[in-house]
N, C-alpha and C positions, 0 to 999 in steps of 0.2 A: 598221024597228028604231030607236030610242029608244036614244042613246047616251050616256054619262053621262060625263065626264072628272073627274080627281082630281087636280088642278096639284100637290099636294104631293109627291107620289110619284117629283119629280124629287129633291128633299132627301135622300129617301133611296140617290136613285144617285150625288147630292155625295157622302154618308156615305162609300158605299164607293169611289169613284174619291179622295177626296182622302189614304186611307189606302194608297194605291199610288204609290210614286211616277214611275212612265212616267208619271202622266199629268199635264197642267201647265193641266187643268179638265176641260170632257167630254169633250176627246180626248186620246190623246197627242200628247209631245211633238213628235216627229218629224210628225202628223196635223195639228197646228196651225201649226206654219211653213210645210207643205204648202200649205195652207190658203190662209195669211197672201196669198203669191207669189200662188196662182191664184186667188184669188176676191176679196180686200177693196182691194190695192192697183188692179187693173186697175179696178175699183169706184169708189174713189180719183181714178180717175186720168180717168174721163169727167167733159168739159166741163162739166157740167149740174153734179156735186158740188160744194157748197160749197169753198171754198181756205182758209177760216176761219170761226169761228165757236162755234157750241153744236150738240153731238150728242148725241142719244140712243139709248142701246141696248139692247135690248127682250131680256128674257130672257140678262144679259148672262154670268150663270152667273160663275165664277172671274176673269171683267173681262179676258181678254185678246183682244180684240178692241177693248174699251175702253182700255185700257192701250196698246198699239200705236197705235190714233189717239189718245193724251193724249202720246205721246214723236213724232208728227208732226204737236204745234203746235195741234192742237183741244181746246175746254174740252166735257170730256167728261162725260155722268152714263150710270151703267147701274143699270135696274131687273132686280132676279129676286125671284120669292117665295119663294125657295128662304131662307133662312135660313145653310145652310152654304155655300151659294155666296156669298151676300154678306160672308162672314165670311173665306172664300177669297179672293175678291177684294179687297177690303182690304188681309187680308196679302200678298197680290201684286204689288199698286199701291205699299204701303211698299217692300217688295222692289228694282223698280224706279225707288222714287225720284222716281213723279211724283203729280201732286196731278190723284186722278179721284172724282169723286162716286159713292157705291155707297149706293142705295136698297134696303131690302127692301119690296118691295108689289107691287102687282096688276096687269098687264101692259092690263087689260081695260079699267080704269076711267085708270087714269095720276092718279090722284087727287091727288098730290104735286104734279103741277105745273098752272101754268098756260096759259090758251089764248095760242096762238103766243108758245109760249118758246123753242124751237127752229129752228135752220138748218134741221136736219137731224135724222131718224131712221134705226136700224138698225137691219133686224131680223136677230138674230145668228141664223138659223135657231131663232126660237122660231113664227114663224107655223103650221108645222106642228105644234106641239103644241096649235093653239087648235082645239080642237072646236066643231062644231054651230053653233048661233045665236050661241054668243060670238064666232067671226070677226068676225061683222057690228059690233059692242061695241068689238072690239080694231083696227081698222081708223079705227070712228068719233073714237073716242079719239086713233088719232096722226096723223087730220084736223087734230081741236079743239089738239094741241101743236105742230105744225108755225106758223111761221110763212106768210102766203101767198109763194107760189113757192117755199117749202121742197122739200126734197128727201127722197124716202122710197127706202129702197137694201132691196129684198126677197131674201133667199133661201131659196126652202122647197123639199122633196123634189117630186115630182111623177110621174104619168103611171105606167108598168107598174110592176108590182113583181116581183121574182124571185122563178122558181120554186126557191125555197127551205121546209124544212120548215117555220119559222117564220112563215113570209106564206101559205103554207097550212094552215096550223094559227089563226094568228091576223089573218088581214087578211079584211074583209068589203067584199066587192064593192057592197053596194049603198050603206054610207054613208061607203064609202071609206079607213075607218079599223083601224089595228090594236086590236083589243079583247082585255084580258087579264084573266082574273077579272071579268068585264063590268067592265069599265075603259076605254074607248079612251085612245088614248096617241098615237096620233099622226094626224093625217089628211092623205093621200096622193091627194091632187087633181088631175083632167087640170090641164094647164096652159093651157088655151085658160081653163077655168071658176077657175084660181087670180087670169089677167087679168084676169077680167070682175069679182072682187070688188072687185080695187083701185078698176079703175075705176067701178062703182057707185059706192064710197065715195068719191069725189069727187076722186080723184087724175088727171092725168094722163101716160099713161105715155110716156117718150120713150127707153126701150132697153131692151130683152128680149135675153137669153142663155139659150139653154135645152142644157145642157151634159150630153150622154150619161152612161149608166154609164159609169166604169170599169174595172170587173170585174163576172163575169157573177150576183155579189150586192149589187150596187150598185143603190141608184135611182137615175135622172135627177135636175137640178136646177134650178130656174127660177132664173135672175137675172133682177130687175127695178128699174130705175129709174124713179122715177116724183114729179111734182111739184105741189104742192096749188095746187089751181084757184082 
């Protein structure tokens, strides 16, 4: 099957998440402090992560990911093509008080910047929205930004999905993705075959966390570390 992804289609879930206010970007509030503690400071906090410098953050959505490493001391840029995220973010970064670069453009090409501009990249959990043959594009690209021996911090879903109505209704086992309106939307990848992309793409990895569901509609998640050869 021949899958077709439509990156805009997150603009539209900005639309309706930033007219609610639980939410303090894609998740809520209380989801993203969550968050914050277990997944970006331990992140943070291995040896291999830059202690300063230039980050970038892939899919950075409302910037609080970015925003949190711009108030611990890193000069920070986040790309999304979302439109109203980057406009979210902004007013968030004002908010806050600190000075974070917000890009709107294309996760795939990084067209904006230059080769080895970067310490460091992040991906805010946007890698599982890259579909198909663009992984391969979106991978190459935050080769070409990283500086060498930069450091690339992955987190995408992985591995089973719950039997839930919704992954039974829209998840297709053979190319791995949820498809809606022939839309894929997200791709949900063993995590042995999430590793082998990085490192085709030219990274080397030096620490994997692959951290269970939660609750029993939860997916897995891969943490990865990993640094350009």
């Amino acid at each position: 099957m021949t899958v077709q992804p439509n990156y805009m289609i997150h603009d539209r879930a900005y639309q309706a998440k930033r007219q609610d206010s639980t939410f303090s970007g894609w998740s809520k509030q209380d989801e993203w402090a969550e968050d914050w503690q277990q997944t970006w400071l331990p992140l943070m906090s291995h040896p291999t992560f830059p202690n300063r410098g230039r980050l970038l953050e892939l899919g950075c959505g409302a910037g609080n990911v970015s925003i949190a490493f711009a108030q611990a001391g890193y000069n920070v840029t986040g790309i999304d093509i979302a439109p109203t995220a980057i406009a979210w973010a902004r007013e968030n970064a004002t908010v806050a008080a600190v000075d974070v670069t917000f890009v709107e453009g294309n996760v795939l090409t990084l067209a904006a910047f230059a080769d080895a501009s970067f310490d460091g990249v992040l991906d805010g959990r946007c890698f599982h929205c890259i579909i198909g043959r663009d992984r391969t594009q979106f991978l190459s690209s935050v080769h070409r930004v990283l500086k060498p021996g930069g450091t690339f911090t992955v987190c995408s879903m992985c591995n089973d999905v719950p039997d839930t109505p919704f992954f039974q209704e829209f998840f297709d086992p053979v190319s791995r993705c949820t498809i809606q309106q022939g839309v894929a939307t997200r791709h949900i990848g063993d995590s042995n075959q999430i590793l082998q992309e990085v490192i085709t793409a030219g990274f080397r990895i030096v620490a994997v966390t692959l951290v269970p569901p939660q609750h029993a509609i939860d997916l897995a998640d891969i943490q990865i570390i990993a640094t350009k050869s």
